[in-house]
VEXPA-563079 format. One line per 5 residues: number of its first residue (from 1); their letters; for each residue x, y, z of C-alpha. Coordinates in nm, 4 decimals. Example, Ala and Ser with C-alpha at 12.3 -4.5 7.8 and 13.67 -1.06 7.14 Angstrom:
1 = AS = 1.2300,-0.4500,0.7800  1.3670,-0.1060,0.7140
//
This chain:
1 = XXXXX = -1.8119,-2.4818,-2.3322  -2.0235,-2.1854,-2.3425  -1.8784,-1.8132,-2.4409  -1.8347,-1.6569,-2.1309  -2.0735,-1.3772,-2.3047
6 = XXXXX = -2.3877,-1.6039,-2.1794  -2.2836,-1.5869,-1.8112  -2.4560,-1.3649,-1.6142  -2.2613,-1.0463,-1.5259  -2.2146,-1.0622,-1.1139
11 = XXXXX = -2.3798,-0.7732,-1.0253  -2.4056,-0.7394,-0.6231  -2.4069,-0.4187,-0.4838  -2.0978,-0.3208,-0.2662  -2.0355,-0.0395,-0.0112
16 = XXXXX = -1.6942,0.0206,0.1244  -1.6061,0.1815,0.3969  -1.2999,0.3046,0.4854  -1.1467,0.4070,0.8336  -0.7694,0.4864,1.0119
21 = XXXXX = -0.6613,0.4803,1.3106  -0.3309,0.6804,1.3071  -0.1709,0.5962,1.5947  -0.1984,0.2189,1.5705  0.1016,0.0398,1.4927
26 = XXXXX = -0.0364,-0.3653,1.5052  -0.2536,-0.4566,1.2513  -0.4466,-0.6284,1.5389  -0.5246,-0.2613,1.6951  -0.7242,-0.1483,1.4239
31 = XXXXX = -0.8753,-0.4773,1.4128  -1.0272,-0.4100,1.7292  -1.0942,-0.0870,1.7714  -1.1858,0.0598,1.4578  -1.3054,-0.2846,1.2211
36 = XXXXX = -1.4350,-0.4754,1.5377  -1.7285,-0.2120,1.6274  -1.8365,-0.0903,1.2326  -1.8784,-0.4876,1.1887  -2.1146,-0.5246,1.4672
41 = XXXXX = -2.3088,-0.2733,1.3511  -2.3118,-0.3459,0.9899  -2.3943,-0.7027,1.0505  -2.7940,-0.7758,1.0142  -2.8750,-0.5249,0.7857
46 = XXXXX = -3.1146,-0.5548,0.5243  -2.9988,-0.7214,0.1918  -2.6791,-0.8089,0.3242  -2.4892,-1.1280,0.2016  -2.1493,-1.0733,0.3613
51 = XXXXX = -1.8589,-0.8373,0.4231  -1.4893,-0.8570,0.4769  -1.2676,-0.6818,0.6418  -0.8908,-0.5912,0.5998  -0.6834,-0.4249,0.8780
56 = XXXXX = -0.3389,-0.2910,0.7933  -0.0733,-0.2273,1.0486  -0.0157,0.1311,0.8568  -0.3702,0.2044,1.0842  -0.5744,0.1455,0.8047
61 = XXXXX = -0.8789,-0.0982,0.7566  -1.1368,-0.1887,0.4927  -1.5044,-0.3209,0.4775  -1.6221,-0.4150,0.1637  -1.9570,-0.4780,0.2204
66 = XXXXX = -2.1340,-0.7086,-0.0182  -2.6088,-0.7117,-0.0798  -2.8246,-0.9262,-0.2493  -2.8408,-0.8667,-0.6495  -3.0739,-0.6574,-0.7331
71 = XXXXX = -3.1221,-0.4374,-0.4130  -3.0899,-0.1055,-0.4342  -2.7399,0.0621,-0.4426  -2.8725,0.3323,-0.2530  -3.0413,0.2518,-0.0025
76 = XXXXX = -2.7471,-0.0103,0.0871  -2.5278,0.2957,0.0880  -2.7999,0.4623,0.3588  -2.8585,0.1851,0.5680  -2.4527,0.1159,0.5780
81 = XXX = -2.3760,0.4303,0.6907  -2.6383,0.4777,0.9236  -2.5583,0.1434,1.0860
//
């Protein structure tokens, strides 16, 4: 077995985005309201692999958002938050 110093380290570019919805008290809520829309608008954009999503029932939720290697950090950020 190999060292695990010859693997490749896994270096995708992630942008996470972070939102609240204060008054929602179901996990579900934020699901819909606040994940539901960022997610159609995030999907399709250039260099993306996948992203996941995690609603709380504390009104929180969070997309990690997950590019191609090697695309640029940057402009991932841009086109993530201009989405």
């Amino acid at each position: 077995m190999a060292p695990i110093e010859q693997y490749p380290a896994d270096r995708r570019p992630q942008v996470t985005v972070v939102g609240a919805l204060t008054q929602a008290l179901l996990a579900e809520v934020i699901a819909n309201t606040v994940a539901a829309p960022i997610e159609a608008r995030i999907n399709g954009i250039d260099n993306l692999l996948y992203f996941n999503s995690v609603s709380s029932s504390s009104g929180n939720v969070t997309i990690t958002v997950l590019f191609k290697p090697g695309s640029d950090p940057d402009i991932n950020q841009v086109n993530v938050r201009t989405a």
